[in-house]
ChimeraX commands (.cxc) that place a marker at each C-alpha (Angstrom):
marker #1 position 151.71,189.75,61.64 radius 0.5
marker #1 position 148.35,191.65,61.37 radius 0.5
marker #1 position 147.72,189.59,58.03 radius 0.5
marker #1 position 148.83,186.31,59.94 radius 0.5
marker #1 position 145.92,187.13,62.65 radius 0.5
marker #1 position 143.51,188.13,59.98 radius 0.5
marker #1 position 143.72,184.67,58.32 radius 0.5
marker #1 position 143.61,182.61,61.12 radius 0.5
marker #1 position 140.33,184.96,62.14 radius 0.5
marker #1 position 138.91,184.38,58.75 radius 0.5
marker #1 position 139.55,180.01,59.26 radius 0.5
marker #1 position 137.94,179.76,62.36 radius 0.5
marker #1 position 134.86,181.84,61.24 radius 0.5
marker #1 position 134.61,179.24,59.01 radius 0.5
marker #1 position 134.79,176.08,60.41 radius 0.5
marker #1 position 131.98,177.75,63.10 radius 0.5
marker #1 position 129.93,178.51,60.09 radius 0.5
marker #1 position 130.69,174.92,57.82 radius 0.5
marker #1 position 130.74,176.89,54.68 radius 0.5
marker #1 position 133.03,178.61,52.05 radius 0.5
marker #1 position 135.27,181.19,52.51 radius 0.5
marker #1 position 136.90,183.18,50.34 radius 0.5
marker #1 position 139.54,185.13,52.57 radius 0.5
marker #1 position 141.68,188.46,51.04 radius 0.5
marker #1 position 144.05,189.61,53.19 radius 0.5
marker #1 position 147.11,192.91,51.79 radius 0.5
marker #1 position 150.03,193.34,53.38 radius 0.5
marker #1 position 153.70,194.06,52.92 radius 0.5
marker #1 position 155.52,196.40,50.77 radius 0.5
marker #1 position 155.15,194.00,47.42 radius 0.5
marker #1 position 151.55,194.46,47.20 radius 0.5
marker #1 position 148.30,192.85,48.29 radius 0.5
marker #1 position 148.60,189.09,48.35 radius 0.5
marker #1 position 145.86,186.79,48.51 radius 0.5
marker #1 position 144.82,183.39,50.61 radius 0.5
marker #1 position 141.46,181.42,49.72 radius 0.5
marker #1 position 140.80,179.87,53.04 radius 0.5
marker #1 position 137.87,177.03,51.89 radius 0.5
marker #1 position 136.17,174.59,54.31 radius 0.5
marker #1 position 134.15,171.45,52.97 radius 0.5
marker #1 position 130.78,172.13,52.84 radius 0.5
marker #1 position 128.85,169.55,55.52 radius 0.5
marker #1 position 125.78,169.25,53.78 radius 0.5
marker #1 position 127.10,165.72,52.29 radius 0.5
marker #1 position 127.16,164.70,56.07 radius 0.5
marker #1 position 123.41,166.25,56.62 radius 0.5
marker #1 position 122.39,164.07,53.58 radius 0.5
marker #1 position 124.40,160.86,54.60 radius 0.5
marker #1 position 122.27,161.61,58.12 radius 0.5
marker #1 position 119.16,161.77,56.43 radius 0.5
marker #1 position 119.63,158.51,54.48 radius 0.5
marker #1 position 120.34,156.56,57.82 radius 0.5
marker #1 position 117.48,158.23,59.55 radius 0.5
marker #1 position 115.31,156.83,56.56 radius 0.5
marker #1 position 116.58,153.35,56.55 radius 0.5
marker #1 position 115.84,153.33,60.34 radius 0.5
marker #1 position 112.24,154.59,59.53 radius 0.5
marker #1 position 111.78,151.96,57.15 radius 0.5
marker #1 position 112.67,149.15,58.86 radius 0.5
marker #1 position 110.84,149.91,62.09 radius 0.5
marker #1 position 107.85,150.29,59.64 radius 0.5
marker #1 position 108.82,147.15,58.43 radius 0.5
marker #1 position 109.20,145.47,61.82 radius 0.5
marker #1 position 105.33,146.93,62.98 radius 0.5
marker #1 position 104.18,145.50,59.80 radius 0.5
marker #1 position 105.06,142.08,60.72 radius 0.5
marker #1 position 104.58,142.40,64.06 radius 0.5
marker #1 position 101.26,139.59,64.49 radius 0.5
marker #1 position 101.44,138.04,61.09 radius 0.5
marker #1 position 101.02,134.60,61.22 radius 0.5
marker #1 position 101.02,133.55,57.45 radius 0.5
marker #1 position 104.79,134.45,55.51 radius 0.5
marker #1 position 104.90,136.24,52.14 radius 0.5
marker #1 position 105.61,132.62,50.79 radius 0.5
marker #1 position 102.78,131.06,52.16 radius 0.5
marker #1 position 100.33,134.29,51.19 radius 0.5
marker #1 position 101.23,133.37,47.58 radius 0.5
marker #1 position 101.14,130.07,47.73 radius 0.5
marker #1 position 97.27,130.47,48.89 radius 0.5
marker #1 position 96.53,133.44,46.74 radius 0.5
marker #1 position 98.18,130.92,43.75 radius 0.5
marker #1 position 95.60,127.87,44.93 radius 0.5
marker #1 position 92.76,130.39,44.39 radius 0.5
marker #1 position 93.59,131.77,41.50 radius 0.5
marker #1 position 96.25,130.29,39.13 radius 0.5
marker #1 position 98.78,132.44,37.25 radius 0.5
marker #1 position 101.84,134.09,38.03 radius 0.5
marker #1 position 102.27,136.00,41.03 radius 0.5
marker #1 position 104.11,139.33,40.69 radius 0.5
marker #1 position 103.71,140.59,44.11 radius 0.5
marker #1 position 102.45,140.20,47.75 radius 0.5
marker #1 position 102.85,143.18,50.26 radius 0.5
marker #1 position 101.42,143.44,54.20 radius 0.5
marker #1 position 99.25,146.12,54.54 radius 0.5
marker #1 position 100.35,148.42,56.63 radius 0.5
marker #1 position 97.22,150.40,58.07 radius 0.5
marker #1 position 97.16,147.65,60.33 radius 0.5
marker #1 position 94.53,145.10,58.77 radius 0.5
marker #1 position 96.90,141.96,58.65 radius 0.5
marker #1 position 96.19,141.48,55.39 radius 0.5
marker #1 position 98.28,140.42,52.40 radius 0.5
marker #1 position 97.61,141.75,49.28 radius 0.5
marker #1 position 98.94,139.25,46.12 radius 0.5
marker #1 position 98.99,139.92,42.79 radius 0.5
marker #1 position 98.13,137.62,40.45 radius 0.5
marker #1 position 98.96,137.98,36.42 radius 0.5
marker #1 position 97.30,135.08,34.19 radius 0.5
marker #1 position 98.34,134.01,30.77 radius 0.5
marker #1 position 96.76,136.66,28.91 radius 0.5
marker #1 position 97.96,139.71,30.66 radius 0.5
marker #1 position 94.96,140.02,33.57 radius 0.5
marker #1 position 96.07,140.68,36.74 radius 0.5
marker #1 position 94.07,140.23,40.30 radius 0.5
marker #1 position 94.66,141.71,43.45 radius 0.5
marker #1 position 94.37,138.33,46.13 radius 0.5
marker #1 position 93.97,139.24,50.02 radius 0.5
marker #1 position 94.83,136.70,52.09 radius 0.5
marker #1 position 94.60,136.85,55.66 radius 0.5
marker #1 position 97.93,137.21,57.73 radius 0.5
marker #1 position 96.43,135.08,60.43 radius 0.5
marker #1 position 95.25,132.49,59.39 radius 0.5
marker #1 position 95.92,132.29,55.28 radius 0.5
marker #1 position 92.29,132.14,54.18 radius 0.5
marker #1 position 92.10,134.04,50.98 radius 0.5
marker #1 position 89.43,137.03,51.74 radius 0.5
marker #1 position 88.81,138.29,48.64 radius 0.5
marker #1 position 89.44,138.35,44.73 radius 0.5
marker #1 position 89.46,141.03,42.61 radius 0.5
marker #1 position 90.06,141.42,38.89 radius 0.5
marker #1 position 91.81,144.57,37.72 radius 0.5
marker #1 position 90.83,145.22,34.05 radius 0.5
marker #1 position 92.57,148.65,33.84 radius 0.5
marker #1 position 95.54,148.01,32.05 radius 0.5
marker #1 position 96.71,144.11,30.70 radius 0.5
marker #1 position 99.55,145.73,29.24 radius 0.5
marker #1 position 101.50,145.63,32.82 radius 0.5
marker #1 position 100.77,142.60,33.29 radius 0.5
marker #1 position 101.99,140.95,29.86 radius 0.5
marker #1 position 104.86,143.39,30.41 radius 0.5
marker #1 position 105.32,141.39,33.89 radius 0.5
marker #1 position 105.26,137.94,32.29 radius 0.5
marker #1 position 107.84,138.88,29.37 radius 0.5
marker #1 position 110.52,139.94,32.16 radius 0.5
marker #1 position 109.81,136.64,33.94 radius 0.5
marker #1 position 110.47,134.78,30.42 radius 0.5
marker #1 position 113.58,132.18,31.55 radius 0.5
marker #1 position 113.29,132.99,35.26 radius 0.5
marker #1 position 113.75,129.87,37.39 radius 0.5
marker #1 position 112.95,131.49,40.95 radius 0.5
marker #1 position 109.15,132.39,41.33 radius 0.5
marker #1 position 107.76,135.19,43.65 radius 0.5
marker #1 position 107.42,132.49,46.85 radius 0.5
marker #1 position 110.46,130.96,46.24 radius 0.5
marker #1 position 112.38,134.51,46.39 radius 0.5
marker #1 position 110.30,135.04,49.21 radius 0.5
marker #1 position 111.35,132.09,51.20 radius 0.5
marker #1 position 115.01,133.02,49.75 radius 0.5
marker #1 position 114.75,136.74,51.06 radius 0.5
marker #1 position 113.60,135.48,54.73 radius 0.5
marker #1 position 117.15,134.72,55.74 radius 0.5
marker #1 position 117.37,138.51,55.77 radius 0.5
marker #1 position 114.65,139.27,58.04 radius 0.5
marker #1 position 111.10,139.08,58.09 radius 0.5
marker #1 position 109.75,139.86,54.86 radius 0.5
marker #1 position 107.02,142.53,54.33 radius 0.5
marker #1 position 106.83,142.91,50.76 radius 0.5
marker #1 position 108.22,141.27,47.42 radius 0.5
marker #1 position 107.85,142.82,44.04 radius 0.5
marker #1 position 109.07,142.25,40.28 radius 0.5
marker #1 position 111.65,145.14,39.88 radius 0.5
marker #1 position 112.35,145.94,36.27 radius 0.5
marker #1 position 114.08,148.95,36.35 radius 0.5
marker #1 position 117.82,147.55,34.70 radius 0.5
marker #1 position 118.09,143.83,34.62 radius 0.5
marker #1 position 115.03,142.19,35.99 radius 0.5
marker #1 position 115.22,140.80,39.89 radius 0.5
marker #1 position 113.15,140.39,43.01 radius 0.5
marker #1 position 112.86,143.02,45.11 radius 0.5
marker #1 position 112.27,142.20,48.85 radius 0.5
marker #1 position 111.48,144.43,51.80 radius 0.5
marker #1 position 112.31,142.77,54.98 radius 0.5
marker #1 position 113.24,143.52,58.68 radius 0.5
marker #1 position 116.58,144.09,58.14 radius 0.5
marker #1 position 116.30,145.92,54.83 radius 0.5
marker #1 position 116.06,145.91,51.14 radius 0.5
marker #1 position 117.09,143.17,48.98 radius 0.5
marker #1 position 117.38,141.87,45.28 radius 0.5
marker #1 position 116.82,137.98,44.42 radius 0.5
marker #1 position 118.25,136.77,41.61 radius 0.5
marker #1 position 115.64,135.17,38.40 radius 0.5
marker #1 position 117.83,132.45,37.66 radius 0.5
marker #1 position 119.80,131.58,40.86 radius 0.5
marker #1 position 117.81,133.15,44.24 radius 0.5
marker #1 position 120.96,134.57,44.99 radius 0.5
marker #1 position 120.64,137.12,47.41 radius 0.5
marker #1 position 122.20,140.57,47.32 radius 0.5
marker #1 position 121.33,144.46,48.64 radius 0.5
marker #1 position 119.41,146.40,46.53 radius 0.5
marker #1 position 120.82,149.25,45.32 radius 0.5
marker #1 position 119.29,152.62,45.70 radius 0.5
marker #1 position 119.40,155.23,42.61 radius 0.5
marker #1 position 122.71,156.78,44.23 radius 0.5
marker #1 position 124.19,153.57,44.62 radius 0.5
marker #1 position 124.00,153.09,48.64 radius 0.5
marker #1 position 123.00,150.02,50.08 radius 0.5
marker #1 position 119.77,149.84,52.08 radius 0.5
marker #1 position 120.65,146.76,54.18 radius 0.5
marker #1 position 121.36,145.58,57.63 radius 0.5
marker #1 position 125.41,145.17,58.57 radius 0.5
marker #1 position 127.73,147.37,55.89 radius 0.5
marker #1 position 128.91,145.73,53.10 radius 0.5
marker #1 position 126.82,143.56,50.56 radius 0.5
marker #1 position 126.76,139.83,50.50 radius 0.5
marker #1 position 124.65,136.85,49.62 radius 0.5
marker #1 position 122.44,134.57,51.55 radius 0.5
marker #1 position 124.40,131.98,51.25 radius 0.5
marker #1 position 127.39,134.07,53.05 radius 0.5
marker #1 position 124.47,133.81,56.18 radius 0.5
marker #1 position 124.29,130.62,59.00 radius 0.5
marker link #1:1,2 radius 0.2
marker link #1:2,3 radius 0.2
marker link #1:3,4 radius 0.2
marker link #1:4,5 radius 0.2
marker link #1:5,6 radius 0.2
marker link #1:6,7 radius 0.2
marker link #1:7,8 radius 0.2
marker link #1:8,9 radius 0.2
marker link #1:9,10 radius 0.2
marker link #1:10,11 radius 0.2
marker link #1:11,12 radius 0.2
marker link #1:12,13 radius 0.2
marker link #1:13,14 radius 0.2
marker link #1:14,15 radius 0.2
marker link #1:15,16 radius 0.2
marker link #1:16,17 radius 0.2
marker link #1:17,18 radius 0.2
marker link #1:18,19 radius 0.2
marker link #1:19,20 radius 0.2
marker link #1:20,21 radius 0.2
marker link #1:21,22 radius 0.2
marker link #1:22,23 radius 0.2
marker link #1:23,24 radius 0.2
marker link #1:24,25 radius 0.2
marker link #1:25,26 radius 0.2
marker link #1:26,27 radius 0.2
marker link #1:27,28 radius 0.2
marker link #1:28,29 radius 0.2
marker link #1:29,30 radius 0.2
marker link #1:30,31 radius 0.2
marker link #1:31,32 radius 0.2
marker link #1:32,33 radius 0.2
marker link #1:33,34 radius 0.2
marker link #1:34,35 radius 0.2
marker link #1:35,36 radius 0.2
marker link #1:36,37 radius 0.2
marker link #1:37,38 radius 0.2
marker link #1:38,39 radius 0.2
marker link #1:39,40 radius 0.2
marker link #1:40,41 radius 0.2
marker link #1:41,42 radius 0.2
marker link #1:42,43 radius 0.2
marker link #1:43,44 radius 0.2
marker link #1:44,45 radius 0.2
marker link #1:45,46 radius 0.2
marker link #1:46,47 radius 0.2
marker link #1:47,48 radius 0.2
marker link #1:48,49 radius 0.2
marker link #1:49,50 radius 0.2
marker link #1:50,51 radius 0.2
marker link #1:51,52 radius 0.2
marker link #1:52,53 radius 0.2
marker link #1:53,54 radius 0.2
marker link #1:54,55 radius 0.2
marker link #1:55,56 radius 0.2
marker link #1:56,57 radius 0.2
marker link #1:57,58 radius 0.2
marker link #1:58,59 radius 0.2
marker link #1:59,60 radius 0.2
marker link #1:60,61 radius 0.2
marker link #1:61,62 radius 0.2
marker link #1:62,63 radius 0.2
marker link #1:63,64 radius 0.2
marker link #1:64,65 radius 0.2
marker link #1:65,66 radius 0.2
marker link #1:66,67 radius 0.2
marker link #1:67,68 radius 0.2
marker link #1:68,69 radius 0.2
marker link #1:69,70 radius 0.2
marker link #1:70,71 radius 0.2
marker link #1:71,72 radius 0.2
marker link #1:72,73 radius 0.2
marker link #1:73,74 radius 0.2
marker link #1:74,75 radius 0.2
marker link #1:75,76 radius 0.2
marker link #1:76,77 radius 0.2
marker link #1:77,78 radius 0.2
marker link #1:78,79 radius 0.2
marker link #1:79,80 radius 0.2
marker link #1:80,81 radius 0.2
marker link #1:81,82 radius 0.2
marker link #1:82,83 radius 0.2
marker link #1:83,84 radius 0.2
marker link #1:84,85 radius 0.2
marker link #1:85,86 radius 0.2
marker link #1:86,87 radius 0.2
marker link #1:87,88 radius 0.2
marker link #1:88,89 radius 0.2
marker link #1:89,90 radius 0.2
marker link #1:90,91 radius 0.2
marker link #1:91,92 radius 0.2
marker link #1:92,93 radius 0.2
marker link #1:93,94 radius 0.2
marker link #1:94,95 radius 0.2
marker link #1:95,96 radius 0.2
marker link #1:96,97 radius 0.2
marker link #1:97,98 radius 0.2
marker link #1:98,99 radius 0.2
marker link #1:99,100 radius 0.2
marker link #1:100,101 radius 0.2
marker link #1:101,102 radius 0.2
marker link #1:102,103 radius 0.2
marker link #1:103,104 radius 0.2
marker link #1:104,105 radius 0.2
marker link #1:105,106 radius 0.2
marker link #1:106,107 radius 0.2
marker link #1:107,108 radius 0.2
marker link #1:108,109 radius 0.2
marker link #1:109,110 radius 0.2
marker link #1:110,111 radius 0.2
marker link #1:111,112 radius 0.2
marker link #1:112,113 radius 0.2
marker link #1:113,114 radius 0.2
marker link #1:114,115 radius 0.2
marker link #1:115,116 radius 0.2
marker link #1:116,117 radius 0.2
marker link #1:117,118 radius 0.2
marker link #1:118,119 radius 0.2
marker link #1:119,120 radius 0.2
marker link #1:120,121 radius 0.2
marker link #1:121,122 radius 0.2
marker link #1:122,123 radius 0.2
marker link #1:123,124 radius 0.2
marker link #1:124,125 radius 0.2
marker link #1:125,126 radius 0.2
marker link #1:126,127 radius 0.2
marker link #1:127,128 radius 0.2
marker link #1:128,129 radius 0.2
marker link #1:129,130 radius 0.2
marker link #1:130,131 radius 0.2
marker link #1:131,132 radius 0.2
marker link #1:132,133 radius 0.2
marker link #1:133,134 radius 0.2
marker link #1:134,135 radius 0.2
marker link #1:135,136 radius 0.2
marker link #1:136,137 radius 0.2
marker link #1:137,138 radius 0.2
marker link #1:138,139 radius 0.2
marker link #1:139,140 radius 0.2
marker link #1:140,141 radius 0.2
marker link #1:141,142 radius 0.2
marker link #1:142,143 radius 0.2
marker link #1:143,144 radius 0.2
marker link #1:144,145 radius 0.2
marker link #1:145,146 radius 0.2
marker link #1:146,147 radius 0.2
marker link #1:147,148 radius 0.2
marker link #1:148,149 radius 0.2
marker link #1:149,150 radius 0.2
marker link #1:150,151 radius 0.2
marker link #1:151,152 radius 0.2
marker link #1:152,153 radius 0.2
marker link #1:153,154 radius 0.2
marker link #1:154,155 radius 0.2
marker link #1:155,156 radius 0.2
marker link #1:156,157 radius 0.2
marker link #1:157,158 radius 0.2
marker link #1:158,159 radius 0.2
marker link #1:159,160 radius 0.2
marker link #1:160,161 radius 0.2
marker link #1:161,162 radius 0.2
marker link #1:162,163 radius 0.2
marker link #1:163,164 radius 0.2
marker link #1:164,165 radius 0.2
marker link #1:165,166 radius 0.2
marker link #1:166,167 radius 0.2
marker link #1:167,168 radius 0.2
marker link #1:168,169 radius 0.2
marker link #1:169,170 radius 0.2
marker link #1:170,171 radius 0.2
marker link #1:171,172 radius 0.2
marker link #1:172,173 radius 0.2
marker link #1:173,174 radius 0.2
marker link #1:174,175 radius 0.2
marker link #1:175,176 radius 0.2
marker link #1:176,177 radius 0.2
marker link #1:177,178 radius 0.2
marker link #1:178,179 radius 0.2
marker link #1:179,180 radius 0.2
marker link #1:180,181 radius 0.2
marker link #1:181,182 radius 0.2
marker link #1:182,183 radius 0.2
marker link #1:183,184 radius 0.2
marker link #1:184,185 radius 0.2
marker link #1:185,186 radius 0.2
marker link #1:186,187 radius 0.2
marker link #1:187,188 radius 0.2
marker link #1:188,189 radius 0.2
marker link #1:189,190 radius 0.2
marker link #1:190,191 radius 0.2
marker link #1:191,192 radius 0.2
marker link #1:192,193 radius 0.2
marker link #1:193,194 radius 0.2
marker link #1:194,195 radius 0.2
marker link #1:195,196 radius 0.2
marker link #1:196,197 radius 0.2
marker link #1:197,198 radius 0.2
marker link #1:198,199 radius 0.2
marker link #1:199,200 radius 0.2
marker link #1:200,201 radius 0.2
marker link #1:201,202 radius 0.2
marker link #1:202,203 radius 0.2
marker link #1:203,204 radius 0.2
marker link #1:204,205 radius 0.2
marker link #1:205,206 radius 0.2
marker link #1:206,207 radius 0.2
marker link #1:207,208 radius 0.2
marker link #1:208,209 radius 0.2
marker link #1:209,210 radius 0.2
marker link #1:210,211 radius 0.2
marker link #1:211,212 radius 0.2
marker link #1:212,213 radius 0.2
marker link #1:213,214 radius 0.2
marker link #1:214,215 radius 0.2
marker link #1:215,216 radius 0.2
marker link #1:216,217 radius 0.2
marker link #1:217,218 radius 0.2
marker link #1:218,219 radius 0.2
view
């Protein structure tokens, strides 16, 4: 009886407590006998918290950032493109508040320049050339090699998920377009503009509505 009591002492200590507990309890004529009593540790539910309190964060960032921009990602590149001819790689919205798009613009021998282009009215503000390193650059163009969707088409593509922010060449694993939008983070396919949720390192999806799917799954 008195080990009975002890044990179910021990259990409810630790469910108040959400850790591990080893519990020894002796009793009886045949010797001390043992029970582990062991309660799953909640810190995976802290984390899974966490992760949904960030998403949140960065899509009301997301939604200040394009809150009063007139001129799309698409558009931004499209002028930045007309000013200075290459391959874009990028185009983000500042978000300090300027209204301002900054493109980035790789020619054929590896240069890149940062474009701003106004997000109200598209007028390309300034044009900078970046000689620090061509090596990113050339490193950009060889993991576009073959690809059949562009930086404003994957924009255009990725604006069925929201309001996009930001759209960078992501070439960490198999190459793709990475857009941040409204509703969350996306990859665009190279070849087909397919649209699917981007991935974080642990594998969770950083999108709006559960489960993955394509634009094309979308009215």
């Amino acid at each position: 009886m008195k080990r009975n009591l002890v044990l179910a002492t021990v259990a409810a200590a630790a469910l108040i407590g959400g850790g591990t507990v080893a519990a020894y309890a002796g009793g009886g004529d045949d010797g001390a006998s043992r029970s582990d009593v062991r309660v799953a540790d909640d810190r995976d539910d802290t984390r899974k918290d966490d992760d949904r309190d960030d998403t949140r964060d960065d899509r009301e960032e997301a939604a200040s950032q394009a809150r009063g921009a007139e001129v799309t990602a698409a558009d931004a590149i499209a002028a930045a493109l007309e000013r200075t001819p290459g391959t874009a790689v990028s185009a983000e919205l500042d978000d300090d508040g300027s209204r301002v798009w900054e493109v980035t613009v790789v020619q054929g021998d590896g240069t890149e320049h940062d474009v701003r282009v106004s997000a109200g009215d598209g007028k390309v503000l300034s044009d900078r050339r970046d000689d620090d390193d061509e090596r990113e650059g050339r490193a950009d163009l060889a993991a576009l090699k073959g690809a059949s969707v562009d930086a404003r088409e994957a924009a255009e593509a990725a604006a069925a998920k929201g309001v996009v922010v930001e759209i960078d060449l992501d070439d960490d694993g198999p190459a793709a377009w990475k857009a941040e939008t409204t509703k969350g983070e996306w990859n665009v396919d190279l070849k087909s503009g397919a649209v699917t949720p981007h991935h974080d390192d642990d594998g969770s999806d950083d999108h709006h509505g559960g489960r993955g799917h394509d634009d094309r799954d979308d009215d």
